[in-house]
Each structure stands twice: as C-alpha cells, then as structure tokens.
C-alpha positions in Angstrom: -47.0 33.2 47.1 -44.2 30.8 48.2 -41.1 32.8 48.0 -37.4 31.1 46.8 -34.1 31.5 47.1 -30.3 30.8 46.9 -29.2 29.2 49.7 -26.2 31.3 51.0 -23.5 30.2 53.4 -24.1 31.6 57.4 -21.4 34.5 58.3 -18.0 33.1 58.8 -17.2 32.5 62.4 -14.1 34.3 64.0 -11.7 31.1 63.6 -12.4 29.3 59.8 -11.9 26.0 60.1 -9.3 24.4 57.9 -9.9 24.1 54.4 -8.5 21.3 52.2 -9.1 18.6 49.2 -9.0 15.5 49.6 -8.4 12.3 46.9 -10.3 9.1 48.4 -8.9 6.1 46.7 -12.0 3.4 45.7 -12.0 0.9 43.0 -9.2 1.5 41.3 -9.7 4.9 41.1 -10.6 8.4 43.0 -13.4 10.3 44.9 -12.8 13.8 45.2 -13.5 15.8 48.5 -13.9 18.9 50.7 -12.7 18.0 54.0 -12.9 21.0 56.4 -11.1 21.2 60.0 -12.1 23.6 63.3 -9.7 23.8 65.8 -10.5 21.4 68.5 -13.2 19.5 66.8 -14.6 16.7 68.1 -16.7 15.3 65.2 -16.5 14.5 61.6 -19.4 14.4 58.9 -20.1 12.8 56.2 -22.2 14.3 53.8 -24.2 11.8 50.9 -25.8 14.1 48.4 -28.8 13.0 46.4 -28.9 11.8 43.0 -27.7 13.9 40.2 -25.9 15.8 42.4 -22.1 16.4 44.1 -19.7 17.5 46.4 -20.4 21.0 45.2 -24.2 21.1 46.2 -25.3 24.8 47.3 -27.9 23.0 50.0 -25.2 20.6 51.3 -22.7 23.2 52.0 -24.7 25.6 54.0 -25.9 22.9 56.5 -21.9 22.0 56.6 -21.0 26.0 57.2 -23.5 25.7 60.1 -22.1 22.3 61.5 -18.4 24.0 61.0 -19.8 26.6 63.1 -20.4 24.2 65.6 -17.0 22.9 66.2 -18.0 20.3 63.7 -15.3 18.8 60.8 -17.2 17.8 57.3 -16.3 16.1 54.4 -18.8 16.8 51.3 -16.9 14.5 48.5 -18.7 12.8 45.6 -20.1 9.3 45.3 -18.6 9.2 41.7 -15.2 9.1 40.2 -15.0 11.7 36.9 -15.5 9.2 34.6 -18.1 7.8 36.8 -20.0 11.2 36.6 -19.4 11.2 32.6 -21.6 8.1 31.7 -23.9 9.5 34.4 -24.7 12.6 33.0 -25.3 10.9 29.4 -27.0 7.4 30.8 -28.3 8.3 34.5 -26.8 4.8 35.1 -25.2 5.6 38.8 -27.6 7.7 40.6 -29.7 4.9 41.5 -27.6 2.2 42.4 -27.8 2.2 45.8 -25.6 -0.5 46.7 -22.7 1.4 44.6 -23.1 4.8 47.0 -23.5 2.8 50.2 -20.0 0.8 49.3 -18.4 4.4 48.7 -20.0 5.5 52.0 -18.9 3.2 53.6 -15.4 3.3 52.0 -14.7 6.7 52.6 -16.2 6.2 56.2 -12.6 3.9 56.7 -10.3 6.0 55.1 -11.4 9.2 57.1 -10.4 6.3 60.4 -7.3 6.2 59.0 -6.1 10.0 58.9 -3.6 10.8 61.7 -5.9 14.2 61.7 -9.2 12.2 61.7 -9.3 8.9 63.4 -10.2 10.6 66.9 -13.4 11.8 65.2 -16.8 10.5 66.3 -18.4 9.9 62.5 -21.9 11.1 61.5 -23.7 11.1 58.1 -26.3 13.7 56.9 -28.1 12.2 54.1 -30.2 14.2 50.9 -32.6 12.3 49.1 -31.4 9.3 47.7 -28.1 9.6 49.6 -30.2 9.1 52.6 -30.5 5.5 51.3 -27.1 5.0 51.2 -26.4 6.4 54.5 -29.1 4.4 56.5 -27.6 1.3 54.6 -23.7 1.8 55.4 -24.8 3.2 59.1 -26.4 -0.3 59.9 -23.5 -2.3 58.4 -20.8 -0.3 60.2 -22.9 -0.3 63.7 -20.2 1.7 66.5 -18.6 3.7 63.7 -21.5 6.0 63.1 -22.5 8.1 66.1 -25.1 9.8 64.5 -27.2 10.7 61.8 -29.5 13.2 59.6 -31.6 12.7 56.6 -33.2 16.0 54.6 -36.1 15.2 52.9 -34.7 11.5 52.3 -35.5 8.3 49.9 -34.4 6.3 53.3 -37.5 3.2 52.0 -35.1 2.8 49.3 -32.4 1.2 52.1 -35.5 -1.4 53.2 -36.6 -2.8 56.1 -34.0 -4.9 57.1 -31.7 -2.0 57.1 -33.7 0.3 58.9 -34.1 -2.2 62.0 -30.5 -2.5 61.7 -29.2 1.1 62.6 -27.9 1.9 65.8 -27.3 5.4 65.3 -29.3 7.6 66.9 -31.2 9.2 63.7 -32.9 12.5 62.9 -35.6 12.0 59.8 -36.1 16.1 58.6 -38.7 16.2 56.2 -40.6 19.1 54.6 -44.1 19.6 55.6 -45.8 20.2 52.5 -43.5 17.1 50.5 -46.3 14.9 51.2 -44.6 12.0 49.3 -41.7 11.7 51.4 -43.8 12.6 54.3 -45.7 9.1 54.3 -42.2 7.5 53.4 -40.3 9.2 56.2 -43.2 7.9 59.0 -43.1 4.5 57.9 -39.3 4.6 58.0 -39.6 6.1 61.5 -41.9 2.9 62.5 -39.1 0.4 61.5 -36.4 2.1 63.3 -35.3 0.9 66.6 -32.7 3.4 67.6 -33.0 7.0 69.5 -34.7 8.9 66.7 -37.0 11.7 65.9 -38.9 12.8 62.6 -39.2 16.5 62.5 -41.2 18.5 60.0 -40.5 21.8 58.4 -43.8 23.6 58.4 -44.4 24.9 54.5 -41.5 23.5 53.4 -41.5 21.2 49.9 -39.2 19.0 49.0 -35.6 21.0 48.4 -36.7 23.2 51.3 -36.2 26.1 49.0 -38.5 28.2 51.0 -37.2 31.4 52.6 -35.6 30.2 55.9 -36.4 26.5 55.4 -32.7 24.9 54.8 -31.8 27.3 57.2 -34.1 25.5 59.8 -32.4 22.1 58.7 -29.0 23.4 59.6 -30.1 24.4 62.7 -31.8 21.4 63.9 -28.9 19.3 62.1 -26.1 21.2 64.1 -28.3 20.2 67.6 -28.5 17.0 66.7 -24.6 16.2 65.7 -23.5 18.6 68.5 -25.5 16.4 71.0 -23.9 13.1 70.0 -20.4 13.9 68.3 -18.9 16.1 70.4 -19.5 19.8 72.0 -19.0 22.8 70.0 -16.1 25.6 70.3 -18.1 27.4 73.5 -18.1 24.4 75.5 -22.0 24.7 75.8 -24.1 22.7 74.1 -26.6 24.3 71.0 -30.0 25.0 72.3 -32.4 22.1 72.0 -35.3 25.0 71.3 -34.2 24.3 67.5 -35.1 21.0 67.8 -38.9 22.2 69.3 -40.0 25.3 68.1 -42.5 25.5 65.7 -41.6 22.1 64.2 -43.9 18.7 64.0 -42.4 16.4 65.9 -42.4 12.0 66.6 -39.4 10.8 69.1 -39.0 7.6 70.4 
C-alpha cells in the first residue's frame, strides 16, 4: 500500500535566511508575497503554484526550505489579488486563465529587478501544475531574465508550442512516474524544447508526489538544478549532481 504524508519543512540550517512580506503592485491592485533572503545569496526564485492554490502551499514551501538551504532567495507570492481569490473560490474563473498568471509572472519577475536587495539576483521559476504553464510562457517572453527553470508535475502543453521553442532557460521537466497523464504531456513538451533540459521521473510517484520521500526527491533534484545555474550555495561547493541520477528516469539534451 502506497503510503502518504504531510510534507514537512527540512531542519533549519544554522543561519535562517531573512524572512519578510512582500506587497507586489499589479493592476491596480496587490499580490501578496513571502520573499525569503540567505546571506550572500546569489539567486532568486520564483515560485508559480498550480491552480486552486497559493502562496501558502505546504508542497511549494518545502522545495523553497530546501532551495533556502542552498544559499538560494525565494519568493512564493500569489497569482491573485484577495478579491481576485474571492470570485475564484465561488466561480473558478482565474485558475485557468493562463495568460492572466503569466502577465503576473512576468510582472513580479520586474519588480523583484527593481529591489536595491534583489536586482543582483540571477531569476529562476519553479513551476506546479498549471503554474508551470505560466512559467514556460513568461520565461520565453523575458529570454536573459530567467536563468533557470523547474516544473513539478506540470500542465507546461497548456503554454503551446510556440512557447516551448521559445525558452532559453535551461529547464528541468520533474514528473511523477506513475502520473501517466502528465507523463506523455511532459515528453512531448521535452521534444519541443530547444534549450539545455532534462525530464526526470520520480519512480512510484503520482501526481502531488505525496508519496513518502517523493517531494523530498523534487527538492533535491530542484536545489541541483538552480544551484548549478543561479549561483553557488553557502559552502562554496556545488550540490551533488548524484541527485540528479540516482535512481531517477532520465532524457537530457
């Protein structure tokens, strides 16, 4: 029997980064963030949560601990203002309008440039479901300004073709083995990308990699990815690239 859990945050590390909200102006009105600073960091990212979901999502935040851990800054903040959320919750109206997330995307992607604290940052996105969409989308439009990016168990056909030919970034596609759906999605995707990437599967894992030591997995292999292209980590040495190998699936080009 497949077993489940809560993900929990990793173990602090000895120096917490900075912790702080942020108010992201868009439209007329505000997003709300999480915006968390190492010492020294070299890197900033941008997490896009799936539809239906926020700033305060349980899977989103441990693969930020990990990346914190890393030496990496993150910003979780949501795609919606509160009255945005509102009609939402009552009409599902929001969730799927893709073009919507990618302009906020790609809005807060400019005002995090012009922080005194963050425009030294190398950008990255990590990507959930349908926000995977929206970060494949605003990646190819902003070209130098992302450095990197992840998607977990992503809707990334949802940005089309043109999009996906588009991106620059080098991208990492993580996918669940057993979410045979997004599976077949995630390796067509892969075909129309012409940037460093790699599509690595989770062995037993479905789609919210609930599985015991699944998400964990993803924030390993998501911390060796950004670490690699953003910027090193607090040590100086670079995270192991076994996390990226071991006992995974893997397609690179």
């Amino acid at each position: 029997m497949t077993s489940h859990h809560t993900p929990a945050p990793p173990s602090p590390s000895t120096h917490s980064p900075l912790q702080q909200e942020v108010r992201i102006p868009c439209d007329g009105g505000w997003l709300c963030g999480d915006l968390a600073t190492p010492t020294g960091f070299a890197g900033l990212v941008l997490f896009v949560h799936g539809s239906g979901s926020d700033r305060h999502s349980a899977r989103n935040r441990l693969v930020a601990a990990r990346l914190q851990q890393e030496g990496m800054a993150t910003l979780l903040f949501d795609l919606l203002t509160v009255q945005e959320q509102k009609l939402d919750f009552d009409t599902r109206q929001h969730r799927f309008d893709i073009a919507l997330l990618t302009k906020r995307l790609q809005d807060t992607t400019l005002w995090a440039a012009s922080q005194p604290m963050l425009q030294h940052a190398l950008t990255g996105y990590f990507g959930a479901s349908t926000g995977s969409a929206a970060a494949v989308i605003a990646a190819a439009r902003l070209g130098p300004r992302v450095a990197a990016l992840v998607s977990r168990g992503g809707c990334v056909d949802l940005a089309g073709p043109v999009a996906l030919a588009a991106v620059t970034a080098p991208t990492l596609l993580i996918v669940g083995g057993e979410d045979h759906g997004v599976v077949d999605i995630n390796r067509k995707a892969f075909q129309r990308l012409r940037c460093e990437k790699q599509l690595t599967m989770v062995p037993d894992a479905t789609h919210l990699f609930a599985e015991h030591g699944a998400l964990e997995q993803v924030a390993d292999l998501s911390a060796a990815w950004f670490a690699a292209r953003l910027g090193r980590n607090t040590s100086g040495q670079m995270p192991g690239q076994a996390a990226l190998r071991a006992n995974r699936l893997e397609y690179t080009a």
